[in-house]
N, C-alpha and C positions, 0 to 999 in steps of 0.2 A: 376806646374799648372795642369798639367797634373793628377798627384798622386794624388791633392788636389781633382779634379773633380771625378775621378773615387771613392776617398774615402767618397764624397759626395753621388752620387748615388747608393752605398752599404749600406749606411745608410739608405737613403730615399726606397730603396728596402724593409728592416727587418721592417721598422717603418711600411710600408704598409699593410706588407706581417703578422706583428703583431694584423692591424686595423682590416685585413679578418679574421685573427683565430679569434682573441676577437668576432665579429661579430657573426661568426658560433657559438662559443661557447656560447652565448647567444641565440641563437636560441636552438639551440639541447638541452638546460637547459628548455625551456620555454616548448618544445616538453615533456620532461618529466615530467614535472610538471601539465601539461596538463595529459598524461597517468595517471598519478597519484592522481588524483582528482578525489571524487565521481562523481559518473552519479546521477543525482536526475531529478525523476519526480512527477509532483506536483500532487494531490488529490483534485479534486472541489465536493464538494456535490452541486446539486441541484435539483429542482423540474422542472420536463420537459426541457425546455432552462433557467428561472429562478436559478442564481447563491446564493446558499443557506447561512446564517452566524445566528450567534446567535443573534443579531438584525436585521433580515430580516425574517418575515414570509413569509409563501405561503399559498396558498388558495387550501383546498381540501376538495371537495365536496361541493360546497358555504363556506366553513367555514374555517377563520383562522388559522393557527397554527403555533409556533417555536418549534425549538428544544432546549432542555434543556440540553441534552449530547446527543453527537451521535460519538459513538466510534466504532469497529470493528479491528479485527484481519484478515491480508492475509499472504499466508506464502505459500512453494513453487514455487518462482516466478521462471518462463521458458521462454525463448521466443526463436523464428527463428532468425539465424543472417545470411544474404545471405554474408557474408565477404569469402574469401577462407581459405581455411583448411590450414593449416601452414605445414602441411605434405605430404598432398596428389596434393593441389593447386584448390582442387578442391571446388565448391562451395556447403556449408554444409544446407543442407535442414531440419538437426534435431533441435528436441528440444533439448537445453540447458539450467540448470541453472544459474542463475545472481545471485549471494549471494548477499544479503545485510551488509552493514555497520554497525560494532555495537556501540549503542548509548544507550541514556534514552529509546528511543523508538523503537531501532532494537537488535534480535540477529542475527546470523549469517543467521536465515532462515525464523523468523518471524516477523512480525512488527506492532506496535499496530496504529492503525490513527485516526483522528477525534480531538474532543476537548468538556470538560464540562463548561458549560455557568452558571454563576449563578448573579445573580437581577443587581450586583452594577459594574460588569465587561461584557460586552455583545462585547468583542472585537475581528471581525471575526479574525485577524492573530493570537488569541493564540491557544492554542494545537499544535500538530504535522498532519500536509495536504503534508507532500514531503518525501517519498524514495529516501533512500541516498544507492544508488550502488557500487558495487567495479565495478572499470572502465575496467572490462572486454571484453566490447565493446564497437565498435563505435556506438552511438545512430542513426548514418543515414544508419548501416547497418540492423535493426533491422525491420522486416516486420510483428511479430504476436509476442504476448503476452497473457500466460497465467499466472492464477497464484488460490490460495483455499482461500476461504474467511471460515478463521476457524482454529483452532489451532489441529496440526497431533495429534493422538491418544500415540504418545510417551513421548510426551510433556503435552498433556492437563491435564493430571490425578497424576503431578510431585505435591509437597509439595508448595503452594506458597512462603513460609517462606525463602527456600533455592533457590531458582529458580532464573535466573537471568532477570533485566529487558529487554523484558518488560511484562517480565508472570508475575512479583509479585505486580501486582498490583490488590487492594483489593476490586476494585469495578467492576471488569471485571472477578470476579471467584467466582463460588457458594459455592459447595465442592470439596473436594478430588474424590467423586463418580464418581458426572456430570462433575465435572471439570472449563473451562473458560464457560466465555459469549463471544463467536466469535463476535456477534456486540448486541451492547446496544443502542438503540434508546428511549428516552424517551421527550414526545411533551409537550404542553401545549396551550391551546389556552382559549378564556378569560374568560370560565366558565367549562370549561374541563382538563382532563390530559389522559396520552396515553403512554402506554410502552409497550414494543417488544425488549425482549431477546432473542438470538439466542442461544442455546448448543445443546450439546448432550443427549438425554433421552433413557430412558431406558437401564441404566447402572448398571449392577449387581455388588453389590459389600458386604462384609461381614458386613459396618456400614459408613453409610454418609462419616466419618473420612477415608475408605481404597480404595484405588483406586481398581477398575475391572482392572480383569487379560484380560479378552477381549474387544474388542469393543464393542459398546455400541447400542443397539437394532436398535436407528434410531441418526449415527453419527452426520446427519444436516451440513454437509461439503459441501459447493459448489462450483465448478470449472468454472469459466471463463476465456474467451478465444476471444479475437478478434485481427481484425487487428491494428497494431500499426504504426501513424505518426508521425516519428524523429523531420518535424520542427515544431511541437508542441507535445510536451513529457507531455502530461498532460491525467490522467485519472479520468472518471466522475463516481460519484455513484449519481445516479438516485434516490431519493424518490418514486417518481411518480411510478416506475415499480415494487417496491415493495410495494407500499400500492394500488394496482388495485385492484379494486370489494372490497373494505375493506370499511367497515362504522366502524369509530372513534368513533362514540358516540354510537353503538349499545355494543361494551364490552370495554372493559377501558382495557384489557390487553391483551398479549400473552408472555407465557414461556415456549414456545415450545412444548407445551404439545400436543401429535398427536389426541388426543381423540377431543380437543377442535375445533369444526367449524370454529372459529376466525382463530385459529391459523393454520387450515390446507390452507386457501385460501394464507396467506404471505409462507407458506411454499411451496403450489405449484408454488408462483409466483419466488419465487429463484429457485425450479427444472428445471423450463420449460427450453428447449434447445435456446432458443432465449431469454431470460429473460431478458438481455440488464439493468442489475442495474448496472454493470459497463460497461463502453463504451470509445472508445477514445473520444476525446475533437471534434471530425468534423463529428464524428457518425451518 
């Protein structure tokens, strides 16, 4: 009886002591798979506090308008991660890069966002509105975020033909010269239309078809930078900040052209240091 009990409780020990591994080992599996999961944060356009879609106008200047495509390019994304240095312990105050995820709409460094609307589909979830990160951090450690609204001078001026996505896409690139269109905004409102391309101008190059060997006279690259809240991971593009002091109806366009009045007032309103088109979500 004896034997019999003790051979009991040796059993009832492993069968336990089997229930604790299993348990852990489902936790430390779910911990990885967590590490291992994109970071994604989401993209809202809208007009001042108004949450923008391709069935939702806004009103600018008395007068109605929707977006018809409003697409853009960001790329160099950095931010501050207060986590500690894995070497030193200490806490890291630099900037670092967040590679992104590659997809339809990311490469390793760039990513195209937005979405084209047209008469018989006006459905805000289509396009791509969320960056998909490599989980190289923890998003509650992460206190500022920048990043370039515009394609690097290494990339912009590449073959679309061979390029991978999401540079090859045909309605986001002029030529091989100027290169991409960083963001394409194109409105419409009920007796009007309204479009604003962003590039690069003044690009020397031997024929439309050959890329410049340098930079391009006025790149039209612009760098933002705020602070960033982990428990809302979402970043806003502001219409309202880039169309200020701009009358819609007084030119029907801008292609970045520096010469053009129109197009210098959207161009200083992306230079200014405070320009706030993009913003966190509590900004």
């Amino acid at each position: 009886m004896f034997l019999w009990g003790l051979m009991s409780d040796i059993k009832l020990f492993f069968l336990t002591l089997l229930k604790i591994t299993a348990f852990f080992s489902v936790l430390f599996s779910l911990a990885a798979c967590d590490r291992n999961q994109a970071v994604k944060i989401t993209v809202t356009p809208v007009y001042q506090q108004q949450v923008l879609a391709c069935n939702k106008p806004f009103s600018h200047m008395d007068k109605s308008w929707r977006y018809q495509q409003l697409q853009f390019f960001i790329s160099d994304l950095e931010v501050i991660s207060q986590g500690d240095d894995s070497a030193s312990g200490e806490v890291n105050n630099l900037w670092q890069t967040w590679p992104m995820l590659e997809s339809e709409f990311q490469s390793g460094m760039v990513a195209l966002l937005g979405q084209v609307c047209s008469p018989d589909d006006r459905d805000a979830t289509s396009g791509n509105w969320q960056l998909a990160l490599a989980p190289s951090f923890e998003l509650s450690s992460i206190s500022r975020i920048r990043f370039t609204l515009g394609v690097p001078f290494s990339l912009n001026h590449q073959n679309p033909l061979t390029q991978k996505s999401p540079l090859n896409e045909p309605s986001m690139f002029w030529v091989w010269r100027t290169g991409h269109k960083f963001l394409r905004l194109e409105m419409v409102s009920k007796d009007d239309t309204w479009l604003f391309h962003l590039g690069s101008t003044g690009c020397s190059a031997v024929s439309p078809v050959r890329p410049p060997a340098e930079e391009c006279r006025q790149p039209n690259r612009f760098q933002f930078e705020f602070a960033f809240d982990s428990k809302t991971p979402e970043l806003r593009l502001d219409l309202s900040r880039l169309l200020t002091q701009v009358t819609l109806t007084r030119e029907k366009s801008c292609q970045s052209a520096p010469e053009n009045p129109h197009c210098r007032q959207i161009l200083a309103n992306l230079s200014e240091p405070e320009s706030r088109l993009f913003r966190g979500s509590d900004d």
